[in-house]
Wavefront OBJ file of the C-alpha trace (Angstrom):
o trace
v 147.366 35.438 67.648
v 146.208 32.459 66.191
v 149.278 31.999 64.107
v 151.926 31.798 67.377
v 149.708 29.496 68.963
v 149.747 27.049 65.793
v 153.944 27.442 65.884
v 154.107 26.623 69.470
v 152.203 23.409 69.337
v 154.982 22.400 67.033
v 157.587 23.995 64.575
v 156.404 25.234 61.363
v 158.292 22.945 59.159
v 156.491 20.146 61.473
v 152.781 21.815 60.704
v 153.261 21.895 56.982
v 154.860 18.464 56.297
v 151.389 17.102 58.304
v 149.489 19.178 55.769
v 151.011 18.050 52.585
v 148.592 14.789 52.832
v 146.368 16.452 54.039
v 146.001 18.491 50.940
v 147.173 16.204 48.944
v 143.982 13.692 50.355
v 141.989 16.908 49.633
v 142.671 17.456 45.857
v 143.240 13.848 45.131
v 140.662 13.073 42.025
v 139.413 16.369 42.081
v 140.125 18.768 39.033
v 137.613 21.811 39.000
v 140.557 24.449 39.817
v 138.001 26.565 41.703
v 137.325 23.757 44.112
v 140.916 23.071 44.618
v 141.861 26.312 45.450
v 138.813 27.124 47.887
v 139.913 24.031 49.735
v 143.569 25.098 49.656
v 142.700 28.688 50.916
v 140.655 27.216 53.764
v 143.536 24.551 54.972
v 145.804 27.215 55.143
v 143.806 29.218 57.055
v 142.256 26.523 59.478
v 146.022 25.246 60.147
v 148.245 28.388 60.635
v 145.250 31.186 61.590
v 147.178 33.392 58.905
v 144.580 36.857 58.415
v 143.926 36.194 54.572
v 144.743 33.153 52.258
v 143.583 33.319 48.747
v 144.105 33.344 44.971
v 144.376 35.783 42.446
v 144.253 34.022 38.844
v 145.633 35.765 35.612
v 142.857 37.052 33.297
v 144.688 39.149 30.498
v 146.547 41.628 31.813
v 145.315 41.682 35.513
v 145.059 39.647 38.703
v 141.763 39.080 39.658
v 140.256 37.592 42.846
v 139.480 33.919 43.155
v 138.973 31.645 46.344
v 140.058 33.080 49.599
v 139.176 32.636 53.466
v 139.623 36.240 55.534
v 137.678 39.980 55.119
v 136.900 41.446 51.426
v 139.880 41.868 49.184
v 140.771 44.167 46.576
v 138.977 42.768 43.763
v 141.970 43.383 40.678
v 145.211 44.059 40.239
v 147.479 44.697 37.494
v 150.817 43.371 36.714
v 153.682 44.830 38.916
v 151.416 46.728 41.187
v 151.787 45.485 44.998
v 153.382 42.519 46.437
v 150.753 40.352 43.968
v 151.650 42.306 40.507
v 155.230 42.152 41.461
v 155.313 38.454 42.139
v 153.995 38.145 38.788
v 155.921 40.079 36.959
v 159.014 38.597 38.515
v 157.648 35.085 38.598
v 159.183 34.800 42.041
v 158.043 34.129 45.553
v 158.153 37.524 47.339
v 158.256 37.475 51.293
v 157.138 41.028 52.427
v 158.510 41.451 56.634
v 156.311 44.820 56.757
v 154.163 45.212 54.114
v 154.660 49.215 55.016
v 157.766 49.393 53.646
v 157.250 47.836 50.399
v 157.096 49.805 47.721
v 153.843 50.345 45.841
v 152.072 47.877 48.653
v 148.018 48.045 48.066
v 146.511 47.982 51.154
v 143.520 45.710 50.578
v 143.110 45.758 54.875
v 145.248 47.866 56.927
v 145.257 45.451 59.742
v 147.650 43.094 57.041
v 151.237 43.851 58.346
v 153.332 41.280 56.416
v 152.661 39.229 53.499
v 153.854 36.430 50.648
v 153.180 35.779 47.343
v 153.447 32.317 45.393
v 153.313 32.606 41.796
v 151.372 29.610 40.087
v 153.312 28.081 36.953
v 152.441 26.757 34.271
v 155.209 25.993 32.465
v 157.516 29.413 32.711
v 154.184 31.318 32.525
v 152.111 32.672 35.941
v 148.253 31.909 35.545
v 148.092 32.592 39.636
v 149.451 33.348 42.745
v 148.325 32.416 45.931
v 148.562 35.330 48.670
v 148.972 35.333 52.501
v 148.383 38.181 54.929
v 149.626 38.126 58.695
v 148.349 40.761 60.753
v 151.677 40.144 62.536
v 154.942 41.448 61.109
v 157.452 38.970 60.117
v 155.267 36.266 59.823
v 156.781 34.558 57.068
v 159.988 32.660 55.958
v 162.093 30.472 53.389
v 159.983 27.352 55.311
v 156.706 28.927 54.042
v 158.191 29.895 51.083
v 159.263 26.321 50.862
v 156.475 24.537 51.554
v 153.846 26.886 49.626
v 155.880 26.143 46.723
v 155.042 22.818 46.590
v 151.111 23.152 47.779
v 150.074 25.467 44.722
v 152.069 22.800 42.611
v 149.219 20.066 44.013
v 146.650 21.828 42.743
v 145.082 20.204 39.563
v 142.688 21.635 36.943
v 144.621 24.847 35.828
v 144.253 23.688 32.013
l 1 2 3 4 5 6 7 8 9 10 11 12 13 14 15 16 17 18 19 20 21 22 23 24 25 26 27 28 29 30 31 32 33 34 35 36 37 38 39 40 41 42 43 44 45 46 47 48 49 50 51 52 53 54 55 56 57 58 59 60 61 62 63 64 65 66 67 68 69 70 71 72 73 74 75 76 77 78 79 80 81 82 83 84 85 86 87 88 89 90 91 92 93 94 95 96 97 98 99 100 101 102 103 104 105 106 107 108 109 110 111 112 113 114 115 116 117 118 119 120 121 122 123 124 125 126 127 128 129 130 131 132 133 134 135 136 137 138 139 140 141 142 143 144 145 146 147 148 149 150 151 152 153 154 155 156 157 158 159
């Protein structure tokens, strides 16, 4: 898998700290949110191989389906359904290990096998989340968690 291969060039902590200024280079002067988060969404991808990077922003009462890099995605989703709705309603990061034993999970792809979901603040409010799918299980950690944290946070032109 792409993904192991990125991890054994160097450790994952490593990879992301190179791609903060990367991104942060990327977004710099730019603030059409659209264009931030299409660039985000393919860094992500390009660097760690992941299946699916992309954004869902909040419109009302429902996710629905921004930028991403990886095959067709379900196109809305409402709050607390799946790993997405939940991470909203909870405004939380949610690591899924296997996405087949969450509760609820809505299988957009069946090859996705584990997941996270960053929720996008404004203030104490979510107006996003930015979602990753590994077609690996246990793909992702508290470093990912960590790091993606602070990447959505880079992005400017929410307002």
């Amino acid at each position: 898998m792409a993904e192991d291969l990125i991890i054994k060039q160097g450790n994952k902590k490593e990879v992301y700290e190179a791609l903060l200024p990367q991104i942060q280079g990327l977004l710099k002067g730019e603030d059409d949110v659209v264009a931030n988060m299409a660039n985000v969404a393919a860094a992500l991808k390009q660097t760690f191989g992941f299946f699916w990077v992309g954004f869902y922003v909040v419109k009302g009462d429902t996710l629905v389906l921004a930028p991403f890099q990886g095959p067709v995605a379900c196109t809305r989703i409402r709050k607390g359904k799946g790993v997405c709705g939940k991470a909203w309603e909870d405004t939380r990061t949610i690591i899924v290990p296997d996405v087949d034993r969450f509760p609820g999970h809505i299988a957009c792809n069946s090859a996705s096998r584990s997941e996270i979901v960053v929720p996008v603040l404004s203030g104490n409010k979510v107006i996003a989340v930015l979602d990753i799918d590994s077609d690996t299980l246990d793909s992702f950690d508290s470093t990912d968690a960590f790091y993606l944290e602070q990447i959505v946070t880079l992005i400017n032109g929410w307002d």
